[in-house]
C-alpha positions, 0 to 999 in steps of 0.5 A, a space after each residue: 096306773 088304774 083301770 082308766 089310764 090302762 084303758 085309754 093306753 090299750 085304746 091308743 095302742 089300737 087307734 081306737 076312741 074311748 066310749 064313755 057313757 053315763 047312766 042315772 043309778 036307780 032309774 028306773 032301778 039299781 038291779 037294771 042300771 046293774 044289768 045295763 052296764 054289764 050289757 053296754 060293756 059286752 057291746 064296746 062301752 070303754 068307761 061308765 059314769 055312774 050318775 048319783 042322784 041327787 035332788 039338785 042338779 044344777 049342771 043338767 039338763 032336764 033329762 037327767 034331772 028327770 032321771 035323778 028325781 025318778 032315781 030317788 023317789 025309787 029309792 037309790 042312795 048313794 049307800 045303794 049306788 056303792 052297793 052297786 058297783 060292787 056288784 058290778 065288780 064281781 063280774 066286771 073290770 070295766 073302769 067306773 067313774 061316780 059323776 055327782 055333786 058334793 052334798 050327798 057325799 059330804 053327809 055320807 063323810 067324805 073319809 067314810 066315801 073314800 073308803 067305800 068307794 074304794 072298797 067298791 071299785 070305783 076308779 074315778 070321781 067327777 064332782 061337778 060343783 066341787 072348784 079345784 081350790 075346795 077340792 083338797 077336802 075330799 082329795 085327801 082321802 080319795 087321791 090317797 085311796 088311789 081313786 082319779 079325781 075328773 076334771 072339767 074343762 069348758 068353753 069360757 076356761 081361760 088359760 090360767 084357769 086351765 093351768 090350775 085344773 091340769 095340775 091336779 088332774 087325774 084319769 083323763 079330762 073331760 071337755 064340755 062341748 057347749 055352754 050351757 047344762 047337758 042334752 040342750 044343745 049341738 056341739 059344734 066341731 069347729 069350736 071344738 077343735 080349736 079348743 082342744 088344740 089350746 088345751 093339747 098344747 098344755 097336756 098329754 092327759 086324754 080329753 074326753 068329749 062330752 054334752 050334747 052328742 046323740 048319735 054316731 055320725 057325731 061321735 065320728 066327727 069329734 073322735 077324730 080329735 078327741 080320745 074319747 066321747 061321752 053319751 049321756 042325756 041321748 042313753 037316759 032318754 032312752 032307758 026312760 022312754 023304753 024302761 018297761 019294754 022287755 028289749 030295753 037291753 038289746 035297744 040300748 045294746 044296739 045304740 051304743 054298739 052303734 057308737 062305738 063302731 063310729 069309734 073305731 
């Protein structure tokens, strides 16, 4: 079992959710996304998703397009962002998961990424525009390298669509709450309840809840019944609306801290 499935049994065996949070690597730098993660950890972060930039990212909102357009015009590639986490790594075991898209990866060479991430610490990988029929293509190497492959499950999945992402699901699966791309609408708790129900009828996997949750009265609600909750266009905004303030650490340490204690 990897970092991830150790971290959701350790939570579990304290009656705790999972806080899951996602930043854009490289904005506004690779040397503060680094130092963001080591500080998010020390106040409750249970798993960061490292967002690869990439020049079209269809499945977010503006926020975070914003943030990968700023990432690369600094300079981030995905060379860079693997650099990264490796950095990362020598101070930290906390579980990371690349959150991306297929492109940057098929031109870096899908045998070549695997390894590298793997050399790096990656523990997870969630490629938004990859459908499990194509996924075999990058899965034979990353599955082999012993890095999760994330699935997404959304509102409009039906029940034999879901049959087929559950079955080669790893790591834990992440719900996404709304229709529509990230940080442009309110989840609504009804609906994800029900939802969630559907799908806990066909797997013990952890479900992680995420788009469009800002605050930690929210993170309470919905970590009521799922395992987890993931923050990111809230965060991103954040790091861009503060990135030249020389207390943007201690900001951001407070607003997930805040969060994770609605977790507890």
């Amino acid at each position: 079992m990897g970092r991830i499935g150790k971290k959701f049994e350790a939570l579990r065996a304290r009656n705790e959710k999972a806080l899951i949070v996602y930043v854009t690597a490289g904005d506004p730098s690779l040397e503060i996304t680094n130092k963001l993660i080591l500080e998010m950890e020390k106040s409750g972060v249970d798993i960061v998703e490292i967002g690869v930039p990439f020049s079209d990212p269809t499945a977010d909102g503006p926020v975070i397009q914003a943030a990968s357009q700023r990432a690369l015009k600094a300079g981030a590639t995905l060379s860079g962002v693997l650099k990264m986490v490796a950095e990362v790594r020598r101070a930290s075991q906390i579980p990371i998961v690349l959150f991306g898209y297929f492109n940057p990866i098929f031109a870096y060479g899908v045998d070549k990424f695997a390894h590298a991430a793997s050399q790096a610490g990656v523990d997870g990988i969630l490629v938004v525009d990859l459908p499990p029929e194509e996924a075999s293509e990058l899965r034979n190497h990353t599955d082999t390298a012993g890095i999760d492959f994330i699935s997404l499950v959304a509102p409009t999945t039906g029940k034999a669509r879901l049959k087929t992402i559950l079955r080669g699901a790893t790591g834990f699966l992440y719900y996404i709450s709304i229709t529509g791309v990230t940080g442009t609408a309110a989840p609504k708790i009804d609906d994800i309840a029900r939802e969630l129900g559907k799908i806990r009828k066909l797997t013990k996997m952890p479900l992680a809840v995420g788009f469009g949750i800002t605050n930690a009265e929210q993170a309470k609600e919905i970590g009521a019944i799922a395992d987890g909750i993931v923050i990111g266009s809230a965060l991103v905004k954040m790091i861009d609306d503060h990135q030249n303030d020389k207390d943007l650490l201690k900001m951001v340490s407070a607003y997930v801290r805040s969060i994770k204690n609605a977790l507890r």
